[in-house]
Kinemage of the C-alpha trace (Angstrom):
@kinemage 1
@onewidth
@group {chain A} dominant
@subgroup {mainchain}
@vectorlist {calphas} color= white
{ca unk a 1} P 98.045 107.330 87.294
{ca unk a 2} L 100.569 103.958 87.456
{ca unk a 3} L 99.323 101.031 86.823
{ca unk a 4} L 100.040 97.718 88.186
{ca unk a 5} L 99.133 94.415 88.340
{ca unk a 6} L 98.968 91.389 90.749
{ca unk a 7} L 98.400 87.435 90.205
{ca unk a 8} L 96.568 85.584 92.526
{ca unk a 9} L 97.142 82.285 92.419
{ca unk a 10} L 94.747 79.872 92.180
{ca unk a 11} L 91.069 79.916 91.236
{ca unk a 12} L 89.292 80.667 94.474
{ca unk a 13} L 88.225 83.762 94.495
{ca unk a 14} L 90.982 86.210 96.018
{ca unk a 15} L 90.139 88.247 99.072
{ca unk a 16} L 90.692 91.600 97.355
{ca unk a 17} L 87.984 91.303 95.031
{ca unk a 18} L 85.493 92.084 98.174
{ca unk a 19} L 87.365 92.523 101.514
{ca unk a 20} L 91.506 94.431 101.441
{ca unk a 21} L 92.850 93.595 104.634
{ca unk a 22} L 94.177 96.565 105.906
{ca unk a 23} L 97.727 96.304 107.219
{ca unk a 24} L 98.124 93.034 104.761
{ca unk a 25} L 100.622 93.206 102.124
{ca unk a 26} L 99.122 93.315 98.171
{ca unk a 27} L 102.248 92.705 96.040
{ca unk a 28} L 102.021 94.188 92.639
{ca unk a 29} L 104.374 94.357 89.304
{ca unk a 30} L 104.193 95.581 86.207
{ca unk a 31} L 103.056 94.102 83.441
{ca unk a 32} L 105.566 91.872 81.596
{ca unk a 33} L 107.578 92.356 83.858
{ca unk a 34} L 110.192 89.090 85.657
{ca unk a 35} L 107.511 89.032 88.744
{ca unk a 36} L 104.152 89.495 86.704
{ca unk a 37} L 105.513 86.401 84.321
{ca unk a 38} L 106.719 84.640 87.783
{ca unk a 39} L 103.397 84.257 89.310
{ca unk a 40} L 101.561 84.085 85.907
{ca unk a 41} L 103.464 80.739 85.643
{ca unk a 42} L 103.435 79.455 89.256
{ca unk a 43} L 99.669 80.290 89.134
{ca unk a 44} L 99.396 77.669 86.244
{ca unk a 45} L 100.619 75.500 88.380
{ca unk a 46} L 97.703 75.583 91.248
{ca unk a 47} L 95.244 75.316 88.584
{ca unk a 48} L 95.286 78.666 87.122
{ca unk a 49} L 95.182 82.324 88.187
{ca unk a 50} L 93.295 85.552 88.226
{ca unk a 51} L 94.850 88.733 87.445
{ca unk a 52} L 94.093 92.291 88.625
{ca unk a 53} L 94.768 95.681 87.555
{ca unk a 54} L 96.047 98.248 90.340
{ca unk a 55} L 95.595 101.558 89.751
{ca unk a 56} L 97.093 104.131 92.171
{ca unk a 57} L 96.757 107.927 91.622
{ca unk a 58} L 100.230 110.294 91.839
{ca unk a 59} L 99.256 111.271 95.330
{ca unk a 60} L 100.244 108.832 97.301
{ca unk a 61} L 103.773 108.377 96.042
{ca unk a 62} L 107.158 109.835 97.051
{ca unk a 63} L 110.702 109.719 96.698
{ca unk a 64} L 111.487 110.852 100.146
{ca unk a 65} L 112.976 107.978 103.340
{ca unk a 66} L 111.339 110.648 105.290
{ca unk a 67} L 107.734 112.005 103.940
{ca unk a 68} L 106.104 115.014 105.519
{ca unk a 69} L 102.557 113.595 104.892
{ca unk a 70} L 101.568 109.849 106.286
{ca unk a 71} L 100.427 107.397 103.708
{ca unk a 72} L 102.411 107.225 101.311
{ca unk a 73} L 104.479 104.716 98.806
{ca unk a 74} L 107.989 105.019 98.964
{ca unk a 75} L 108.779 105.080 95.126
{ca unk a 76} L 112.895 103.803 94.995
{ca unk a 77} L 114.652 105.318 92.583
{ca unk a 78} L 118.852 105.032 91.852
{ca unk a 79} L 119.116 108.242 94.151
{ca unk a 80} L 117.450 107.273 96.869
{ca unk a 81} L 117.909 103.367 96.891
{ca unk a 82} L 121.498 103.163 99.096
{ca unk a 83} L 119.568 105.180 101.366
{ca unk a 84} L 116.574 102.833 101.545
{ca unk a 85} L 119.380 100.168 101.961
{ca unk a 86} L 120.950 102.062 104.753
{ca unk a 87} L 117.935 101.758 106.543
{ca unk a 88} L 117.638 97.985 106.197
{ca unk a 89} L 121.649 97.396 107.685
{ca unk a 90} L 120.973 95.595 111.004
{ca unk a 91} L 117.922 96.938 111.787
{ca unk a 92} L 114.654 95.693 110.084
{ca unk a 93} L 114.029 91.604 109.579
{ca unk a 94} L 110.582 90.392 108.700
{ca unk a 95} L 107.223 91.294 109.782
{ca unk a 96} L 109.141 93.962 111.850
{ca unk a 97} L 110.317 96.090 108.768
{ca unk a 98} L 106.387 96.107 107.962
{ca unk a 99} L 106.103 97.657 111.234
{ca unk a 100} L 108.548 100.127 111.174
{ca unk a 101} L 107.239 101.158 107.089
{ca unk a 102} L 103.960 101.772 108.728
{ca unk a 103} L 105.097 103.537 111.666
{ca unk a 104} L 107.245 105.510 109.224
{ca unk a 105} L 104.056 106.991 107.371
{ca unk a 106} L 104.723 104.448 104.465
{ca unk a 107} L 101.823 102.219 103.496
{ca unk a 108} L 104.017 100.513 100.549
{ca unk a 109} L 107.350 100.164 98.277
{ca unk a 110} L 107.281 100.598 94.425
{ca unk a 111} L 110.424 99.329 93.237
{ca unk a 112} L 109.452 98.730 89.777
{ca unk a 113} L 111.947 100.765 88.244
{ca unk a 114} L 114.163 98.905 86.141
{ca unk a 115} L 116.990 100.373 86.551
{ca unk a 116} L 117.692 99.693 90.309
{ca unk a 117} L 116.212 95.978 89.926
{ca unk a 118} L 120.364 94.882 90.858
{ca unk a 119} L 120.421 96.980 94.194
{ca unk a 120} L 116.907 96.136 95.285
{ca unk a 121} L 118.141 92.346 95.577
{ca unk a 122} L 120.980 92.903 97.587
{ca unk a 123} L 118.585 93.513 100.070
{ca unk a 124} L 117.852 90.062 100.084
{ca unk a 125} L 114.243 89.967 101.659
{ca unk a 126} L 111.140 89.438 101.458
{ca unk a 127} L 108.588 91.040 103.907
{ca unk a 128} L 106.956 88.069 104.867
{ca unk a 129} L 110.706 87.631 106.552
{ca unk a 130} L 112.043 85.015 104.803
{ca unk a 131} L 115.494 85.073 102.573
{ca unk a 132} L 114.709 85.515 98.976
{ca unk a 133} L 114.081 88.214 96.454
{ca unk a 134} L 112.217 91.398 97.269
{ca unk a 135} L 109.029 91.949 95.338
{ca unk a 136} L 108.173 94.875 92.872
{ca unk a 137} L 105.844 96.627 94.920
{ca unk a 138} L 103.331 96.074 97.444
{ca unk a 139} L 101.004 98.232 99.404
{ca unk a 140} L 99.241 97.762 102.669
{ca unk a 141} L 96.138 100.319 102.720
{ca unk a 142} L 93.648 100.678 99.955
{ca unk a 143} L 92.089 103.697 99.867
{ca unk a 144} L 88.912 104.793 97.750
{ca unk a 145} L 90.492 106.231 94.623
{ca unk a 146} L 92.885 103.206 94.684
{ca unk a 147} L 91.662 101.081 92.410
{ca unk a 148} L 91.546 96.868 92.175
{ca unk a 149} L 89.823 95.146 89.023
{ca unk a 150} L 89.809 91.607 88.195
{ca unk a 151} L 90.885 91.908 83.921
{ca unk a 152} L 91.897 88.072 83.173
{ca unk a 153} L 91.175 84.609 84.549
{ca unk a 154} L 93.240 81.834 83.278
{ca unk a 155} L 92.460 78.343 83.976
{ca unk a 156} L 95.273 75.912 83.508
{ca unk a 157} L 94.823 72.363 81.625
């Protein structure tokens, strides 16, 4: 099963501990990776952070733009990443791509793979719709074998 991992910054106690909004995105990253060191750091600066391992069985992933089963994580890979940016050319902005993912039988994005980390930022966005770098990976559904665990809790001087 991948693992992930997401930062939430600050030390008030984080919404996913107890209550996943459903249709909210949960950004994730792997560990060490740019993002997971990112928000480790920005989290120092609101006082400190807690972090939480996601655990996500094989199931739910694919490589496919168009999945024959709903709820799945769209899992970009070199060979299907133009494609993914095809679909982004003049037709998704902001909360709307959200949407459309949904819509689309896609509850999330993993773009964690190295390898296509240069195309992914051409794209440009973030899902929240505002100009900047896309994240690793985020989902929007938590299901019961998906898994969310607090593991560290860093308080900053």
């Amino acid at each position: 099963m991948p693992i992930y991992y997401h930062i939430h910054r600050s030390m008030k106690k984080s919404p996913i501990e107890n209550n996943f909004k459903e249709g909210k995105m949960l950004f994730f990253s792997k560990k060490n990776s740019f993002w997971h060191n990112f928000e480790k750091d920005v989290g120092l600066d609101w006082g400190g952070y807690s972090e939480y391992k996601i655990t996500i069985p094989q199931k739910y992933f694919t490589y496919s733009l168009n999945p024959r089963k709903k709820n799945k994580i769209l899992k970009l890979t070199p060979k299907n990443i133009k494609g993914f940016i095809k679909l982004h050319e003049n037709k998704y902005n902001g909360p709307k791509l959200r949407d459309d993912y949904i819509n689309k039988n896609f509850i999330g994005i993993d773009a964690t793979n190295k390898k296509l980390r240069d195309l992914y930022r051409v794209l440009k966005y973030n899902p929240d719709g505002q100009l900047g770098p896309a994240p690793a990976g985020w989902i929007t559904q938590k299901f019961k074998d998906i898994t969310i665990q607090k593991v560290k809790v860093v308080k900053s001087d």
